[in-house]
TORFITOR-872264 format. One line per field, with one value per residue (C-alpha): x, y, z; residue number from 1. Coordinates in pm, 1 decimal. Layout:
residues N
c1: c(X | ...)
c2: c(Y | ...)
c3: c(Z | ...)
nr: c(NUM | ...)
//
This chain:
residues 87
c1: c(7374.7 | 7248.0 | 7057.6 | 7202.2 | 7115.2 | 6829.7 | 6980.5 | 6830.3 | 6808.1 | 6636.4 | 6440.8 | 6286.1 | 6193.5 | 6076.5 | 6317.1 | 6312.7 | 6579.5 | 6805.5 | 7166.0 | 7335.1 | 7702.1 | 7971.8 | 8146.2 | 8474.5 | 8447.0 | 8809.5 | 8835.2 | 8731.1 | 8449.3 | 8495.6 | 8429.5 | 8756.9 | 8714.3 | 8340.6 | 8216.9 | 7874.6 | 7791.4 | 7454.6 | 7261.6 | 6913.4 | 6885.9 | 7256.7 | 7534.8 | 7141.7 | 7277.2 | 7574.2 | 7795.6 | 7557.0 | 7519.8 | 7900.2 | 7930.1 | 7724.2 | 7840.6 | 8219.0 | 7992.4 | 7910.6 | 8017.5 | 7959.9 | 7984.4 | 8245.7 | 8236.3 | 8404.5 | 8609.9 | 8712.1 | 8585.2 | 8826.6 | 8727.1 | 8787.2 | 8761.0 | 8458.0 | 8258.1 | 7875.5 | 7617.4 | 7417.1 | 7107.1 | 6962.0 | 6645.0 | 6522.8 | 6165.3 | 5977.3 | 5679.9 | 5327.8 | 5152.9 | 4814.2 | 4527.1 | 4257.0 | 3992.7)
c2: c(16144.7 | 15988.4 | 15701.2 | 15396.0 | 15313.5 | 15031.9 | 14785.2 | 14786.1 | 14346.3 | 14355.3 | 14642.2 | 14487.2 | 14153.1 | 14306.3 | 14181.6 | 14388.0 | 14300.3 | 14429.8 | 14518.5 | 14630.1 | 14809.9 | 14843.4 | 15186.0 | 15296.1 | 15661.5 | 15857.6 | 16169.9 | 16414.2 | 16267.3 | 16039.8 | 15661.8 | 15401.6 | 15012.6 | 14933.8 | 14599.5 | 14434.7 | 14248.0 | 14069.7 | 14099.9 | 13928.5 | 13829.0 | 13733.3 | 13974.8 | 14168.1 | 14486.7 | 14472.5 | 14654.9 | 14909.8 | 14940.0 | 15009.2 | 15242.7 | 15494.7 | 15465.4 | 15540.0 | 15874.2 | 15974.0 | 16194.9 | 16164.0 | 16401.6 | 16258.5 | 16091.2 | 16341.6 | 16263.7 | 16523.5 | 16802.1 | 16662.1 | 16439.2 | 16060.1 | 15749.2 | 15574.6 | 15293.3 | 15257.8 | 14994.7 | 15120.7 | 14935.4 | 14994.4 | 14874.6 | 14874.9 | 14829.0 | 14887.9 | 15104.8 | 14941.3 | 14932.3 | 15157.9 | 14920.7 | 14871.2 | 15057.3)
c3: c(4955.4 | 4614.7 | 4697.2 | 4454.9 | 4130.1 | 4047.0 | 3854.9 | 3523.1 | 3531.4 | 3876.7 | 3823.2 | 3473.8 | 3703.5 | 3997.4 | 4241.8 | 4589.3 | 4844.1 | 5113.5 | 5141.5 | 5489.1 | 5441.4 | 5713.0 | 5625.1 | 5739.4 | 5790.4 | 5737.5 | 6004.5 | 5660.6 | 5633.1 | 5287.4 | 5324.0 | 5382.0 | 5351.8 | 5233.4 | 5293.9 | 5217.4 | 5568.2 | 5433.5 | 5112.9 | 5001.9 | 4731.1 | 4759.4 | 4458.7 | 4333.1 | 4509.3 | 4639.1 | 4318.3 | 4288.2 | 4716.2 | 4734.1 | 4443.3 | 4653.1 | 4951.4 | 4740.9 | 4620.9 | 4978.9 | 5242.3 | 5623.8 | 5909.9 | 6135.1 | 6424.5 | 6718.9 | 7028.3 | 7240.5 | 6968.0 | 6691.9 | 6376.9 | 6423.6 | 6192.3 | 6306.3 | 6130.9 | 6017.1 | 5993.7 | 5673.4 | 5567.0 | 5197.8 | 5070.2 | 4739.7 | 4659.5 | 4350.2 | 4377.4 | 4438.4 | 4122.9 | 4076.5 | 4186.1 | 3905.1 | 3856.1)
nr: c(1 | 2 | 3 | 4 | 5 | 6 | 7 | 8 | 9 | 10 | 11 | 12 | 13 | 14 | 15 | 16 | 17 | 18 | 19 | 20 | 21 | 22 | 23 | 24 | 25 | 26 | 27 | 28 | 29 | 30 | 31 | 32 | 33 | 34 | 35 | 36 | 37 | 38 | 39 | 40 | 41 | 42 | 43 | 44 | 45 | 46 | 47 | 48 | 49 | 50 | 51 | 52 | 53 | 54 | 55 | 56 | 57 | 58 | 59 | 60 | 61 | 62 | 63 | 64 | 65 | 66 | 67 | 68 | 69 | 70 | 71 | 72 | 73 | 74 | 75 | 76 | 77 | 78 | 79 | 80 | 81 | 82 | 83 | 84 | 85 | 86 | 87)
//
């Protein structure tokens, strides 16, 4: 699964934050209904959050040995990258 994309704005001031996702998983696997349950800083991540999650593909949840539609909790972080320390 490709992780989502930095957004370029965010990225260039160094905002970090947190989105969690609640996806609908279809019995093949592909995502259903995507929502964005919580997200700090609040609209940062959220576009860029659900366009993966649209990308991805999931191993089913099973009941009785056949596929079923289940859903997911998904938390995504996004960090920058500690700078070097000075020499």
């Amino acid at each position: 699964m490709a992780p989502p994309v930095y957004p370029k704005a965010a990225f260039d001031q160094g905002i970090s934050g947190r989105v969690v996702l609640r996806v609908e998983v279809r019995a093949d696997g592909t995502p259903g209904d995507i929502r964005v349950l919580s997200s700090q800083p609040a609209g940062v991540f959220d576009e860029v959050s659900v366009a993966a999650a649209r990308q991805w593909t999931f191993d089913p949840a099973q009941r009785d040995g056949k596929a079923v539609a289940a859903a997911l909790k998904i938390p995504l972080t996004f960090a920058m990258n500690d700078p070097e320390p000075a020499s």
